[in-house]
C-alpha positions, -999 to +999 in steps of 0.1 A: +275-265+263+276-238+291+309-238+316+286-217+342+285-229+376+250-234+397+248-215+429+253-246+444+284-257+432+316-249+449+355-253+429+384-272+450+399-235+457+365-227+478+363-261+495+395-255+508+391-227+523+358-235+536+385-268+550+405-248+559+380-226+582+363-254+595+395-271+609+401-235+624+386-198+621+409-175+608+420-146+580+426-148+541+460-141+545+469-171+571+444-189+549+467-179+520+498-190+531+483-226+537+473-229+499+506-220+485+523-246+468+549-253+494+523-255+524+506-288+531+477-280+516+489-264+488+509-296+479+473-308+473+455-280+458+476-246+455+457-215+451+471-180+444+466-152+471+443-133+451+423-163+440+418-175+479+403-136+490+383-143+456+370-180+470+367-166+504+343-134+491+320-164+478+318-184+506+307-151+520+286-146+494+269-179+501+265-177+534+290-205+542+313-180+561+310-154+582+332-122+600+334-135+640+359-105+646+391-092+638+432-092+648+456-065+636+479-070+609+515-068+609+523-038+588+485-025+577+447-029+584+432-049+607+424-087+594+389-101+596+386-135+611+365-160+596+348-186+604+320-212+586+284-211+596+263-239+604+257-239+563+293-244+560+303-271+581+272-288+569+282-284+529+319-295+540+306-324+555+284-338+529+306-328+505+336-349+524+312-379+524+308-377+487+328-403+467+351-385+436+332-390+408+360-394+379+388-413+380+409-382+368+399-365+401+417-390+427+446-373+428+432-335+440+396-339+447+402-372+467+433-359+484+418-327+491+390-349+511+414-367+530+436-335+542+409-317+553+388-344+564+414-353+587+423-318+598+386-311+609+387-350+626+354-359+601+356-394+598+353-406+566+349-440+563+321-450+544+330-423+518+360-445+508+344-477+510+317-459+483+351-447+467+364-484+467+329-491+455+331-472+420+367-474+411+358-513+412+329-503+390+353-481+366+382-506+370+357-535+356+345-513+328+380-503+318+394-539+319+364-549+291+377-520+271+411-520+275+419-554+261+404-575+233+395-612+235+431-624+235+441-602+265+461-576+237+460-546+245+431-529+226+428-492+237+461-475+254+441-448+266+414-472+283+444-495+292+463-462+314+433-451+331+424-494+343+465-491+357+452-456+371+420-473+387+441-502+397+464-476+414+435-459+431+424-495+445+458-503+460+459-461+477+423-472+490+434-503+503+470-487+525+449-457+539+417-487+548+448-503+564+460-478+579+433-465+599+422-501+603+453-505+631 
């Protein structure tokens, strides 16, 4: 089974720099400092300094980012500012609207979505009602294989990830709520 990547396929270090560009253009270094572990971001998804310029050189790559100019640095070269192209803020968009697809992935992925969705003001609405939609799916499917007839637990591995899914229903439910006032 091959690990290689399509062209197409981005990791949750790229996304959140492209995020991170599209909520505001600016250089891998600033960029950097919002994906360490103690930054906001970084809470979420933390990504090493030279990881980020690494994820930023393929968004170039890709076309998804582009140079739009240049400030200079505090004690060397002057930093490129960058910025996503229309490419870009299309990808981040569909890929905001796209529903986590394992239940495993709620807690980065889906919170990754949510950071940046709301720091580039991308509504996001229908992408958690389709997120409601399959954990109900995965939360049914667990249930059937997480118990036997008599309600005893039958699988402790399918039993954690239905409390997981049921988790995931009740997080749905409180940000729903919350942007339902």
């Amino acid at each position: 089974m091959s690990t290689k990547r399509t062209d197409q396929e981005l990791l949750l270090g790229e996304w959140a720099c492209l995020g991170l560009l599209c909520a505001e253009p600016s250089h891998g270094f600033a960029i950097a400092a919002q994906l360490r572990p103690d930054a906001e971001i970084g809470r979420i998804w933390s990504v090493s300094r030279p990881l980020t310029y690494r994820s930023l050189d393929q968004l170039g790559d890709r076309g998804l980012i582009h140079p739009i100019g240049s400030e200079p640095g505090h004690a060397g070269p002057n930093r490129t500012i960058l910025a996503p192209t229309r490419s870009g803020r299309a990808r981040l968009r569909r890929w905001l609207g796209t529903p986590v697809e394992h239940l495993r992935d709620l807690r980065s992925e889906l919170l990754l979505k949510l950071a940046l969705a709301d720091r580039c003001d991308i509504e996001i609405g229908d992408m958690l009602r389709a997120q409601r939609e399959r954990l109900d799916a995965q939360s049914a499917a667990l249930a059937a294989t997480a118990f036997d007839r008599d309600g005893r637990v039958a699988d402790t591995v399918a039993l954690w990830r239905y409390e997981a899914s049921l988790a995931g229903l009740r997080y749905i439910d409180q940000l729903e709520h919350r942007t339902s006032r």
